[in-house]
C-alpha positions in Angstrom: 3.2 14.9 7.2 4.4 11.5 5.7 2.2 11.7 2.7 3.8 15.4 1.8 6.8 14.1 2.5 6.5 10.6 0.4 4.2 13.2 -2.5 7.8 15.7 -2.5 9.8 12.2 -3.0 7.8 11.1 -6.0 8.5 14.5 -7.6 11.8 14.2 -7.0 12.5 10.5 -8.0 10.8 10.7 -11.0 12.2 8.6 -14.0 14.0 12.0 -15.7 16.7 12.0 -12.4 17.0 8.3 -12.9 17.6 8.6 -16.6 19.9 11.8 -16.4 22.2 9.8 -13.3 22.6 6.9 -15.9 22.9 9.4 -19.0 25.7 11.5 -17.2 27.4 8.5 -16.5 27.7 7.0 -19.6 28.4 10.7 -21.5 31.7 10.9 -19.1 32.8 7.4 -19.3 32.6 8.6 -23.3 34.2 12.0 -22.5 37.0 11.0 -20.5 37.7 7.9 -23.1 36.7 5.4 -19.9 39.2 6.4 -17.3 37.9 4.5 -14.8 39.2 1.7 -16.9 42.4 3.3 -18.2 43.4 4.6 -15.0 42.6 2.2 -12.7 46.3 1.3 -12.0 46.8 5.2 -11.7 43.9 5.1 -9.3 45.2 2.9 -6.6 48.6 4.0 -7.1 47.3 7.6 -5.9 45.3 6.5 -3.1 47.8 5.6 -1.1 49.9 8.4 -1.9 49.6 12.4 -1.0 50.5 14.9 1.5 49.0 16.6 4.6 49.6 20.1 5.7 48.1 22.3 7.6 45.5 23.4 5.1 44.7 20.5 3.6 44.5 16.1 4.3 46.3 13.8 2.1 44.2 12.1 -0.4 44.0 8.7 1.7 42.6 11.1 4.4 40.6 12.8 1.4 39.6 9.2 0.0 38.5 8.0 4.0 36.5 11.4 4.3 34.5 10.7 1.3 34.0 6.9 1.7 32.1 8.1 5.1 30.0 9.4 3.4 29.6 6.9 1.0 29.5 4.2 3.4 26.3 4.8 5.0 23.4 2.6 5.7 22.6 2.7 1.6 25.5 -0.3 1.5 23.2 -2.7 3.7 19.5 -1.1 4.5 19.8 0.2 0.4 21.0 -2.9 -0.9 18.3 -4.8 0.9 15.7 -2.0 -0.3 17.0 -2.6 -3.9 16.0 -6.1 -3.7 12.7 -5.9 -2.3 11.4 -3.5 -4.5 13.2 -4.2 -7.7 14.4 -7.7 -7.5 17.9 -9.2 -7.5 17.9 -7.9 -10.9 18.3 -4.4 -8.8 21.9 -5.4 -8.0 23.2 -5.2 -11.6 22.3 -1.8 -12.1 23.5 -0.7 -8.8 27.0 -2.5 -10.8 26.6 0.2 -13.7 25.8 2.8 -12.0 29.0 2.2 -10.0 31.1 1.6 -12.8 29.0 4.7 -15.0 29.7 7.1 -11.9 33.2 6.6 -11.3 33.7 8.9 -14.6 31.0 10.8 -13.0 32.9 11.6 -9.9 36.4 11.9 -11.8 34.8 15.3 -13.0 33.0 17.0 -9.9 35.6 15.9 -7.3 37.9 17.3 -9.8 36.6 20.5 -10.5 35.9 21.1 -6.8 39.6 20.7 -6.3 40.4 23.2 -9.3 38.0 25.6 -7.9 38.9 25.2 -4.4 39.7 28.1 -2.0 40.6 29.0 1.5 38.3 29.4 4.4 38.8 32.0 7.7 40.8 29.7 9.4 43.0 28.8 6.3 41.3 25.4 5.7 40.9 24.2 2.2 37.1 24.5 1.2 35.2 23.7 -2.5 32.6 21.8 -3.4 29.3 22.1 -6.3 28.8 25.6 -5.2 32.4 26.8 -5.3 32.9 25.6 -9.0 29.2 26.8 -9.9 29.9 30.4 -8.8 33.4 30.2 -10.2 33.3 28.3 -13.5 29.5 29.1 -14.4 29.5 32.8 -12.7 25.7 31.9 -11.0 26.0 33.4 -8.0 22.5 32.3 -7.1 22.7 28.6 -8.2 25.2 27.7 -6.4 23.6 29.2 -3.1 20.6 27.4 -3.6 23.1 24.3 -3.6 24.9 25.7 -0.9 21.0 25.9 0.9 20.1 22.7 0.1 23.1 20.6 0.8 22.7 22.4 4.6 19.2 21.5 4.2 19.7 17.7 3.1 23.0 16.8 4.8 22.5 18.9 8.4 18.2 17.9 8.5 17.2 15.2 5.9 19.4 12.6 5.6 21.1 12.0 8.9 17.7 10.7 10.3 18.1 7.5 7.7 21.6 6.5 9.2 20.3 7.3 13.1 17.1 5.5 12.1 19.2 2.4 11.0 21.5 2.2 13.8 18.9 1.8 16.4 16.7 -0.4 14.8 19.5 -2.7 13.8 20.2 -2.7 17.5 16.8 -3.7 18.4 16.9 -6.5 15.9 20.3 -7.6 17.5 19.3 -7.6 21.3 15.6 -8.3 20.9 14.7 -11.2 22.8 17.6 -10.9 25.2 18.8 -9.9 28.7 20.5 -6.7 27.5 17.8 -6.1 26.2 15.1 -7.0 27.9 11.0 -7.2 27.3 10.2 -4.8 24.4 6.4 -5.3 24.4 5.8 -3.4 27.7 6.0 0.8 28.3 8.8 2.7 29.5 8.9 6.3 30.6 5.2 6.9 29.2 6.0 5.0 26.1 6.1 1.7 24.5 9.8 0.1 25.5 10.9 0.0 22.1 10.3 3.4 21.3 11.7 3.9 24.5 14.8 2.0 23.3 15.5 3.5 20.2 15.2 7.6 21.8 18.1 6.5 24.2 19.9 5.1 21.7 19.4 8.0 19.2 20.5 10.2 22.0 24.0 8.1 22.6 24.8 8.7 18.9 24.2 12.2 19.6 26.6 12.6 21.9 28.8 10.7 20.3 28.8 12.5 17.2 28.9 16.2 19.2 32.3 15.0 20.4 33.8 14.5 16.8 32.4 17.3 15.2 33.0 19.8 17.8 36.7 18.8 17.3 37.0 20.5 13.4 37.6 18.8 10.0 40.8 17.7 11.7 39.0 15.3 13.9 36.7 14.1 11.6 39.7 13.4 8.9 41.5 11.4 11.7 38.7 9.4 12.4 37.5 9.0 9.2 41.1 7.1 8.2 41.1 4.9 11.1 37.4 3.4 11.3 36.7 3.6 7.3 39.4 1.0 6.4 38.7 -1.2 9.4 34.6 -1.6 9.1 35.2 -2.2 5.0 37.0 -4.7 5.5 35.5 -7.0 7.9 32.1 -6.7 6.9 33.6 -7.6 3.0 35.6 -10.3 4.7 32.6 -11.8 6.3 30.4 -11.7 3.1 33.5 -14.0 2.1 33.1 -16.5 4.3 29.3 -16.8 4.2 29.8 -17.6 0.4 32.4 -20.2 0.5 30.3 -21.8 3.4 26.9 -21.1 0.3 29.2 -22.2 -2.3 27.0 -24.1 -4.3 24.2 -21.0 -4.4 27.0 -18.5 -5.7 26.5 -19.8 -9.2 22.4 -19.6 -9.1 22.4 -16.2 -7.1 24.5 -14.7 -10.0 22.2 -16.5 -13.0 19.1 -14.8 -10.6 21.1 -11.4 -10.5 21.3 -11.3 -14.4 18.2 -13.3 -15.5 16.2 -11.2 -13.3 17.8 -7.3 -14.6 17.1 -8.3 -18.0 13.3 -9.3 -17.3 14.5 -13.0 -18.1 13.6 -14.4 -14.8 10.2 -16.7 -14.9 9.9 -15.3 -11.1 11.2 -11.6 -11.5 10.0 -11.0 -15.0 7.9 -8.4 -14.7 10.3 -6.4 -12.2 12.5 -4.8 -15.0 11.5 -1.6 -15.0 11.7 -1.4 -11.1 14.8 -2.9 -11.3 16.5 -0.3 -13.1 14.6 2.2 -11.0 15.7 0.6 -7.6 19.1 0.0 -8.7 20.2 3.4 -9.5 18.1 5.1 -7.0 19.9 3.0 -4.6 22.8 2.8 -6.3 23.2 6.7 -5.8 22.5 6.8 -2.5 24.9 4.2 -1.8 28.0 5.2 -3.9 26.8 9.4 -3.8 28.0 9.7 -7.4 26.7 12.6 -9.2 25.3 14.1 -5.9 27.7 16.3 -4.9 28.6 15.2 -1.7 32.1 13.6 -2.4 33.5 16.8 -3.9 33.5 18.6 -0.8 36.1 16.0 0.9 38.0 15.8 -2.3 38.3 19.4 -2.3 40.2 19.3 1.3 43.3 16.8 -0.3 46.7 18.6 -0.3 47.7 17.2 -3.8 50.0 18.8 -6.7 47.3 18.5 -9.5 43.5 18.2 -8.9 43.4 15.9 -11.4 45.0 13.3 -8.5 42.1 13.7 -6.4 39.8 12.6 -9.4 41.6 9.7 -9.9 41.4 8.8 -6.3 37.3 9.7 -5.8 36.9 7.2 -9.1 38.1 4.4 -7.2 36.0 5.2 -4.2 33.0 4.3 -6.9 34.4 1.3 -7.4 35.4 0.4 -4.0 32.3 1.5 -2.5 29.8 -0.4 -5.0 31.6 -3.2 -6.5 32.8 -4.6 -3.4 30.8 -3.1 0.0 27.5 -3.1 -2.0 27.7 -6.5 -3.3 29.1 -8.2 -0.4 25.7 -7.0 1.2 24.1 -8.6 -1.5 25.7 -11.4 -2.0 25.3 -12.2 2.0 21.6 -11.6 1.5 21.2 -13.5 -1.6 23.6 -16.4 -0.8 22.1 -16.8 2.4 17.9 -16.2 0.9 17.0 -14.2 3.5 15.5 -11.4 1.7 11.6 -10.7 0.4 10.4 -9.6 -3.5 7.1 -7.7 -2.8 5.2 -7.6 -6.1 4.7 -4.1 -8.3 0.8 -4.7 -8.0 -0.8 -3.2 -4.7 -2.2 -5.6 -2.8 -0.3 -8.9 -4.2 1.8 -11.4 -2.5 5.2 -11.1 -2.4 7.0 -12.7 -5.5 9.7 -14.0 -3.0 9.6 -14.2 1.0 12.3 -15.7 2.3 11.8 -14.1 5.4 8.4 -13.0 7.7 8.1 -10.6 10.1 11.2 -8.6 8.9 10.6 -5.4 7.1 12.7 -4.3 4.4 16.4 -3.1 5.3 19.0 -3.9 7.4 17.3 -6.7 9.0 17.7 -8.8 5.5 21.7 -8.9 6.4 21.3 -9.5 9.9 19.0 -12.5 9.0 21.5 -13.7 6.5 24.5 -13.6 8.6 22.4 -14.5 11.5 21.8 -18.1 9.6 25.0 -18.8 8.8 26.9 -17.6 11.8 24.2 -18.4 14.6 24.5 -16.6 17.8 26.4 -13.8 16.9 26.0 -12.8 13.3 22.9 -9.9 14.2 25.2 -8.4 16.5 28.3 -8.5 14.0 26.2 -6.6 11.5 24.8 -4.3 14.1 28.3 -3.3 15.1 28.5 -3.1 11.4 25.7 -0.2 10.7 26.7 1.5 13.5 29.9 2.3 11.9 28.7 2.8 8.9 26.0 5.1 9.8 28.0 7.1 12.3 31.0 7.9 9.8 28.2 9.1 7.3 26.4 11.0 9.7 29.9 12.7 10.3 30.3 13.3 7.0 27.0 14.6 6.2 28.4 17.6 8.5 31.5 17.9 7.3 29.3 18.5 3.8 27.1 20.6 5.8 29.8 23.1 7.4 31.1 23.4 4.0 28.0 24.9 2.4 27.6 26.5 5.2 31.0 28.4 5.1 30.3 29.0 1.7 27.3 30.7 2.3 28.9 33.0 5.2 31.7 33.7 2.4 34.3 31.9 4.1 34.3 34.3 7.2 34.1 32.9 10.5 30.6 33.1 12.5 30.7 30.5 15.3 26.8 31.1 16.0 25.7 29.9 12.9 28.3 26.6 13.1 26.6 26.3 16.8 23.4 26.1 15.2 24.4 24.1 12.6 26.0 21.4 14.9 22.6 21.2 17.6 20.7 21.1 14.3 22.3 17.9 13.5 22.6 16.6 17.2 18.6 17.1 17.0 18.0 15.3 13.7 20.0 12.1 14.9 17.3 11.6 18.1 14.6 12.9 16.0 15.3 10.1 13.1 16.4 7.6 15.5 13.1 7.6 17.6 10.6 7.9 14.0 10.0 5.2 11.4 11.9 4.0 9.0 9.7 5.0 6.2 9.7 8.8 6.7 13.7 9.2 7.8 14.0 7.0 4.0 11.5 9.5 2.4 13.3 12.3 4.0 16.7 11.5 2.9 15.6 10.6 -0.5 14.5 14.0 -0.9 17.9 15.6 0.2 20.0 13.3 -2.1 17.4 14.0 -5.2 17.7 17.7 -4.4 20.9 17.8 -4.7 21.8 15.2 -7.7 19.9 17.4 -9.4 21.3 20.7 -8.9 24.8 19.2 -9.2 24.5 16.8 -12.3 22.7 19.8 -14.4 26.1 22.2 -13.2 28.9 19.3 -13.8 27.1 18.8 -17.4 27.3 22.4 -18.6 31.1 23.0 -16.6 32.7 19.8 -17.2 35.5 21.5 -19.6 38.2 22.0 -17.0 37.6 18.7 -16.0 38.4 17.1 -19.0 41.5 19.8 -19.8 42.8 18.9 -15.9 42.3 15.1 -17.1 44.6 15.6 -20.7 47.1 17.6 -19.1 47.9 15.1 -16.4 48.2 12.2 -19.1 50.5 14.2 -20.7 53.0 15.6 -17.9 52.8 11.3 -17.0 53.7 10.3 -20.1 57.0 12.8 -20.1 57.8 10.9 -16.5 56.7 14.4 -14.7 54.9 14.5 -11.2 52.2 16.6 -12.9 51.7 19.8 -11.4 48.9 22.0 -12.3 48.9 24.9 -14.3 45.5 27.0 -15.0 47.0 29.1 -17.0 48.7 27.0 -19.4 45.0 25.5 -20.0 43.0 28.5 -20.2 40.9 28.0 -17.1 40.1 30.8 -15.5 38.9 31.6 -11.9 41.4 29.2 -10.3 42.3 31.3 -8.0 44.2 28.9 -5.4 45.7 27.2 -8.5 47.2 30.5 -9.5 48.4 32.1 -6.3 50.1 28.6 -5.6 51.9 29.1 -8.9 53.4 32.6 -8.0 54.4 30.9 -4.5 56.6 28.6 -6.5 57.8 30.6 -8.8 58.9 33.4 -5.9 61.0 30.5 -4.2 62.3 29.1 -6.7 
């Protein structure tokens, strides 16, 4: 099974989906005349601003949905990944893909707002295969994304945040009472096994009694814990590099010399570099796979492009802060391996033995800093990362999913949907790392490439949404959104919102 699974990946991952993330990136930070630059006053403004109702979240709400998806194990396990297998050099092109997708997600979070609609239960609902079947008119496309999101967020990928959280709970209480000896057998299986099946099975629970609570719920708890686990875990990068002060200057000189193929050490590593970095770099920050536009969709805002503006800073937010405080912990601290490119070959860099790539790197870091309770800190850490994302990878999920029942309500199917999940959370908390990685490296190639090819070829009303709020700014308006004044058509919501106003008024 793991070498179909790792032969599927290669297909995948190949270097045309790395170069087409990095291409799209850089053709909308062109398109949109760098609005991640330009707006970024305009971005925070609006992320603390917004409205709920009953349909819809306010775009904080919006903002914390999609950061839990964001925020998964790729910020430390996929940071730590980066550098083994492409260097520290990996970390700077995990920086421009951040600051490349944060145009990237201006224009599918706000198109999936534009194109957004109502479900059963009068919910707000959108995503890639609402504006493929509304602004492309492919029916078919957009259910085979509507397929393989279910696929890749309900099966593939929750296995790599369950897988994460147990093992970085091993690490953290190996060795002690709580614990206990891990090198014996336990219910007709080796203890640590044994371990990690209860704890996948704890998660379970846990996570059955969020998401059989409704998008509600998940919204809720998404603004609560998001906020909270960012900002310690950045805070505690902090401190570990005032107290590594005088490595901050040579971990940034390794961090450039080695991306450029400068590095006497790291030279070689370029090419994997790049490759790491934005592989990583998308599974970290989700820009360009689709997944963020099905939270930004559910924002109760006056003008979609708001919710753009608002899914651009999560980018920023996401990468440029939680992604390199893991890696400036790791590399600060030197607890991280370089295997080499050749098969066979010592590593180029072990700073650590006996810890595989992942999650462990950070725990080792803080760990050597903060003695005695930096593991646990950043096993506390995971687990909220991991278990927002895992929530949000259902939220994604049910979306698709309602999408594909054409927004009528069949509770059997969102039963199913919701054990299927339950399921894959023990099942990729008990397996290997390797094959829950390879599995949800499959789902998040699958669908950055279904999405990335749509946002290319509908990015129009996008870009119209992005000049029209500019301009109602400018005149010292609260922009409100007008399809019709633009020429987009298919808006549906958009337009029925505008006879609602114009009936009351």
């Amino acid at each position: 099974m793991e070498a179909t699974v790792h032969f599927i990946n290669s297909i995948i991952w190949s270097k045309a989906l790395i170069f087409m993330c990095l291409a799209a990136g850089l053709f909308f930070s062109l398109r949109t005349r760098f609005m991640q630059i330009r707006g970024f006053v305009e971005m925070c403004r609006l992320t603390v601003s917004g409205e709920k109702s009953d349909a819809g979240v306010s775009s904080f709400q919006a903002l914390a949905m999609s950061m839990a998806g964001r925020m998964g194990i790729g910020n430390i396990a996929g940071v730590a990944t980066a550098i083994a297998f492409g260097g520290p050099g990996a970390i700077f092109w995990m920086w421009v893909m951040g600051f490349l997708g944060a145009s990237t997600s201006y224009v599918e979070c706000t198109l999936a707002q534009i194109y957004k609609t109502k479900d059963a239960e009068g919910r707000y609902r959108g995503g890639p295969a609402y504006y493929i079947e509304k602004a492309m008119g492919l029916k078919w496309y957009a259910m085979a994304f509507a397929i393989a999101t279910i696929i890749a967020a309900g099966f593939l990928m929750p296995g790599v945040q369950a897988n994460a959280i147990a093992d970085s709970i091993i690490n953290a209480c190996r060795g002690t009472a709580l614990c206990g000896p891990l090198d014996g057998q336990a219910f007709g299986m080796e203890s640590v096994q044994a371990l990690k099946l209860g704890i996948g099975i704890v998660v379970a629970l846990l996570l059955g009694v969020v998401i059989f609570g409704g998008v509600k719920r998940i919204a809720n708890f998404a603004e609560v814990v998001v906020p909270f686990m960012a900002a310690g875990f950045i805070l505690t990068a902090i401190v570990i590099m005032i107290i590594n002060y005088d490595r901050v200057p040579e971990m940034f000189g390794i961090i450039f010399k080695s991306a450029f193929g400068t590095h006497a050490a790291f030279g070689a590593m370029m090419g994997l570099a790049v490759e790491w970095g934005i592989k990583r770099g998308i599974y970290a920050n989700e820009a360009g796979q689709g997944s963020g536009p099905h939270a930004a969709a559910a924002s109760e805002v006056s003008h979609p492009a708001k919710q753009g503006y608002v899914q651009a800073f999560a980018i920023y937010f996401d990468t440029m802060m939680v992604c390199t405080a893991t890696a400036f912990l790791i590399l600060a601290s030197g607890t991280y391996n370089v295997y080499s490119p050749v098969a066979g070959a010592e590593p180029i860099f072990q700073g650590l033995a006996g810890i595989p790539e992942g999650a462990g790197y950070a725990q080792a870091g803080v760990e050597a800093v903060l003695p005695g309770w930096g593991s646990a800190f950043v096993s506390v850490a995971i687990f909220f990362f991991a278990f927002t994302t895992i929530m949000a990878y259902y939220y994604m999920a049910e979306t698709n999913l309602t999408y594909v029942n054409h927004n009528r309500k069949r509770p059997l199917t969102v039963l199913l949907l919701r054990l299927g999940i339950i399921g894959m959370v023990v099942f990729g908390a008990f397996h290997n790392a390797t094959l829950a990685w390879a599995l949800g490296d499959i789902g998040v190639g699958l669908m950055a490439w279904l999405n990335i090819i749509a946002i290319l070829i509908v990015q129009k009303p996008a870009m119209l949404a992005l000049r029209d709020y500019e301009r109602q700014k400018k005149l010292g308006l609260d922009p409100i959104f007008d399809p019709d004044a633009l020429g987009i058509k298919n808006a549906d919501f958009w337009r029925q919102r505008k006879l609602e106003l114009s009936r009351s008024e």
